[in-house]
C-alpha positions in Angstrom: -32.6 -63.7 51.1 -29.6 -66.2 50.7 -30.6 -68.2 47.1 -30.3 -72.0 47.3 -30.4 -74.6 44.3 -32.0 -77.9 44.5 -32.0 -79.3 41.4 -30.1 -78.6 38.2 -30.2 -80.2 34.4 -28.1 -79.6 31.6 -29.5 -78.8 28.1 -28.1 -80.0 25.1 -27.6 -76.1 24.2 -25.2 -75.6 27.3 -28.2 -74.2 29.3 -29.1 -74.8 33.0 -32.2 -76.1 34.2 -32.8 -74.5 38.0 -35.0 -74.7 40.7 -34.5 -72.7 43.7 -35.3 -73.3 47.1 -37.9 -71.1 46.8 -39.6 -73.6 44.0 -38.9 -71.2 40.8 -37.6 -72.7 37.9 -34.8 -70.7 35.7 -32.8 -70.6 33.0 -29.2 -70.1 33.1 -27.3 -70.0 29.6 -23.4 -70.9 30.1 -22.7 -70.3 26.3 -20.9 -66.6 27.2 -18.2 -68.4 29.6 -17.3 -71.1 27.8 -14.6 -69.0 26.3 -12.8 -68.0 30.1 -10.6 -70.4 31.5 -11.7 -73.3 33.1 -15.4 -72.9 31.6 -13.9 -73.8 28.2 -13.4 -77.6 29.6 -17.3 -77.5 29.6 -17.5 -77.2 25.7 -17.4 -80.9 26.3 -20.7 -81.6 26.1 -20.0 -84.9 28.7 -18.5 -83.3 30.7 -21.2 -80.3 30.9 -23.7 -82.3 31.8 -21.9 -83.8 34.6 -23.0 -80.6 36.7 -24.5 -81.7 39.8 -26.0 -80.0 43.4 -23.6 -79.0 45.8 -24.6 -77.6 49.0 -26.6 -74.7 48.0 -25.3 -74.4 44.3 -23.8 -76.2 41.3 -20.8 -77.6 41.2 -19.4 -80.1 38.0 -16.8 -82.6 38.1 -13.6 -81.2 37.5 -14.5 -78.9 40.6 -15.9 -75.8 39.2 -18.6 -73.9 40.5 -21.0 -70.5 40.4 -22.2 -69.0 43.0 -26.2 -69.3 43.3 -27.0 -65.8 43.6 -25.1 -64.7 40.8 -26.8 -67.6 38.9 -30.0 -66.1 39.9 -29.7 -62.8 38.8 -28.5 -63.5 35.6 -31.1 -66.6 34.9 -34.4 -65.6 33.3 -37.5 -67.2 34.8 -39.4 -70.1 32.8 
């Protein structure tokens, strides 16, 4: 089943807030990318919390995006 993200909020600790379409709420830590490429603009904590929904996923300001299933599987349930 396709996943879909409705709402999203930053932590203060580079975390992600997530609920799914299907009403679950996870955790998804960015702290392991913000070392790769365009991730590291995100060690701005401003700018990090600028992450908004997109369609069906998360997308922040400067363009950048993950895909919701991957987000999913790697996110551990609250």
């Amino acid at each position: 089943m396709h996943k879909t993200i409705t709402q999203v909020k930053a932590t203060d600790d580079y975390k992600l807030v997530l609920l799914f379409g299907n009403n679950e709420t996870r955790i998804f830590d960015v702290n392991p990318l913000l070392k790769w490429g365009r991730f590291a603009e995100l060690q701005d904590i401003n700018i990090f919390k600028k992450v908004s929904v997109c369609f069906d996923t998360i997308q922040w300001e400067n363009g950048l995006d993950l895909d919701p299933e991957y987000l999913y599987k790697k996110s551990k349930q609250t």
